[in-house]
C-alpha positions, -999 to +999 in steps of 0.1 A: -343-237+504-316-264+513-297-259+481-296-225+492-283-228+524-255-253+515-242-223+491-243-198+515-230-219+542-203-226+517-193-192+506-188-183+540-166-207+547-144-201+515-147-164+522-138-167+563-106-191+560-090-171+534-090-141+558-076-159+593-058-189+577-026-173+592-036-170+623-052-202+629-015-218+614-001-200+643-026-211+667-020-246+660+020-245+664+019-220+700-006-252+710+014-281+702+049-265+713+062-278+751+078-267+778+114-264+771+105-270+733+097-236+726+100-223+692+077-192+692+066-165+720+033-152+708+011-150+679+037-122+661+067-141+668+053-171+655+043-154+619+072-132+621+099-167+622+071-183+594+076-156+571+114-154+574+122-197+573+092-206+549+082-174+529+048-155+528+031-187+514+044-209+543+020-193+568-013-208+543+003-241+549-026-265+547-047-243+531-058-259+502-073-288+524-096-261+550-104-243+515-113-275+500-133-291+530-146-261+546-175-254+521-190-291+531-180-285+570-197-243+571-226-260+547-233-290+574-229-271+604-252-236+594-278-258+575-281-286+601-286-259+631-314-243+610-332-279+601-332-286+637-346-252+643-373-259+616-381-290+634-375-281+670-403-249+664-431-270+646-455-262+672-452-222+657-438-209+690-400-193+694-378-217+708-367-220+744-329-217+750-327-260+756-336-264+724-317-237+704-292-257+724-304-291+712-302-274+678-264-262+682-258-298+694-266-316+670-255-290+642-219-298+657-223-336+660-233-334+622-204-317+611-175-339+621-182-361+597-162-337+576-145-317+602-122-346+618-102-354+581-101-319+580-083-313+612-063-341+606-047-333+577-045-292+584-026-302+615-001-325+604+004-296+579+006-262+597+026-280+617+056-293+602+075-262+601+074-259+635+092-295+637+116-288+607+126-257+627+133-272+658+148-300+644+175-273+623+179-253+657+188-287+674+213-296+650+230-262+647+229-262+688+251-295+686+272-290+658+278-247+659+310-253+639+306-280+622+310-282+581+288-310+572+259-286+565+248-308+538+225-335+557+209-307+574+171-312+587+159-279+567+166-300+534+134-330+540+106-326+523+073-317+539+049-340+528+022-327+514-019-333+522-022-364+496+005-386+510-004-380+541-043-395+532-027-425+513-001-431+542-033-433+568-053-448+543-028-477+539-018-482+574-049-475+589-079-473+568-107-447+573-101-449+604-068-431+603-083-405+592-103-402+623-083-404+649-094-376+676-130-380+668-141-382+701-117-348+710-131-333+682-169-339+691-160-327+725-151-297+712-175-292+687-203-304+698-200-277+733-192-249+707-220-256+687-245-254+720-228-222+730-227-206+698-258-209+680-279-200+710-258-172+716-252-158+678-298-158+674-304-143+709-280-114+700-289-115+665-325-106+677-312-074+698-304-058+661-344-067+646-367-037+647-396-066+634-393-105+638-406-108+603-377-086+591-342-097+592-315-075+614-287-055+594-259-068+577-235-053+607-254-066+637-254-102+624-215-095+617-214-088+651-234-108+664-212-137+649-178-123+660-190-118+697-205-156+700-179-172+681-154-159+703-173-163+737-177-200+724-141-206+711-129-196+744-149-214+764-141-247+743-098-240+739-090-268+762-108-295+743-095-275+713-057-281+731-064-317+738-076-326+699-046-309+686-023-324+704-041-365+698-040-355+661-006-346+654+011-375+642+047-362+639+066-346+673+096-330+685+126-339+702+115-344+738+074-342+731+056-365+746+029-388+727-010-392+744-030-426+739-064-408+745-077-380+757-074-389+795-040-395+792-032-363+774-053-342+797-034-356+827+004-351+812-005-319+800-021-305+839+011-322+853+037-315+831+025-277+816+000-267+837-036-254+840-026-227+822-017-247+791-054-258+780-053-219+773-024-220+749-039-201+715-069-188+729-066-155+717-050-170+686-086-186+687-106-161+692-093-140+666-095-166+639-129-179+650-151-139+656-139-126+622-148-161+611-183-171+615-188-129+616-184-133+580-200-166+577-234-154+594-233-121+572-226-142+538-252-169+553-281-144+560-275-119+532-282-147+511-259-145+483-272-181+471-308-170+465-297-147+441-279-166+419-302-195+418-327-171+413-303-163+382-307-201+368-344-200+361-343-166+341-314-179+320-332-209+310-364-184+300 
């Protein structure tokens, strides 16, 4: 049932985030630092300096807005793939691989509607530390001996997820809320055709009988191996939409008006090689990810406790 699948879909997206939140903080900072504005070396440096500047808690930074948002995002994206499934099989045969695709793209156009404010706002974020830091290293670099520690940039105040939705909301509407749409369908909407396709054709390898669904494990896998095939494949979009959606930058950064734009600066200025920055910080918070979200999805942890609901009323 729908209701079902929303609860599932949520669950798994509660249960996921809480386990790679870390590493998808650092993923976000390693892709938004610059040449010559380099604050962190890998992913274990960059949790490493987190941990010692902002405390255990500073690496869930932005947390409570994925945990909050994620359940409506996991529920969109698994539940539209499969009603587009439901429809795209009507005629009772398995589906081709164009329209599993077709499925997967328009599982991942659905699920923006949620997934952009939730970018947004995670960004802006996970990744002030990395600006207060530099910012403090800066200051200490031009004034080593200086005694007037009492102004220093460590001492603002991060602003936290609801002043940073008023301040959009003010200055920009809805719309401001939004900005990197179009990066973030371009991302998504590629993942989503990869993935899903992907994720049932390998989910099938671990079914002894089509009528019988595969083990716990190969579904796990399944999930871990296509969402890290997919999240690779996607990082440079993944690069670009960061970068468009992070409203505050470093000394020296430079600012994008679109995703042209940034795409050219970033080839000339950083390289090929930097529409790779975080892929493995990607891949490892994207397999474990939806490897959870597929095995809480398909268990069906939903059916059993509406199946709860109907007994309790008897």
């Amino acid at each position: 049932s729908l209701p079902a699948k929303l609860i599932n879909g949520g669950i798994a997206g509660l249960i996921g985030v809480t386990c790679v939140f870390p590493i998808d903080l650092a993923k976000t900072r390693l892709q938004n630092q610059q040449n010559g504005q380099r604050m962190y070396t890998s992913l274990s440096d960059c949790l490493i300096k987190t941990i010692r500047s902002e405390g255990y808690f500073g690496m869930y930074r932005g947390a409570a807005v994925n945990l909050t948002l994620v359940t409506p995002e996991k529920a969109i994206k698994l539940a539209a793939n499969d009603l587009f499934r439901h429809h795209l099989s009507k005629d009772g045969k398995g589906l081709t691989l164009l329209k599993e695709m077709l499925a997967g793209c328009g599982a991942g156009t659905c699920q923006v509607i949620v997934t952009t404010p939730m970018e947004m706002l995670k960004i802006q974020l996970q990744d002030a530390g990395r600006i207060a830091a530099q910012k403090k290293l800066m200051a200490a670099q031009a004034q080593p001996s200086s005694s007037s520690s009492s102004s220093s940039p460590a001492a603002e105040r991060r602003p936290t997820a609801t002043q940073i939705t008023r301040e959009l909301l003010r200055s920009k509407g809805i719309a401001g809320l939004y900005k990197g749409l179009g990066a973030t369908l371009l991302r998504d909407v590629p993942f989503s055709i990869v993935y899903f396709p992907l994720f049932a054709n390998l989910n099938k390898l671990g079914q002894k009988d089509p009528s019988v669904k595969a083990p716990f494990y190969v579904s796990f896998l399944s999930g871990c191996v296509a969402g890290s095939t997919a999240a690779v494949a996607v990082n440079p979009c993944d690069v670009v939409k960061t970068r468009l959606q992070s409203l505050q930058r470093g000394v020296n950064e430079d600012t994008y008006s679109g995703i042209l734009d940034c795409t050219k600066k970033i080839w000339q200025k950083e390289g090929p090689t930097a529409f790779f920055k975080g892929a493995y910080c990607r891949a490892l918070v994207i397999a474990p990810l939806f490897g959870i979200a597929q095995v809480v999805y398909f268990f069906g942890i939903a059916e059993f406790l509406l199946d709860l609901l109907p007994k309790r009323r008897a």
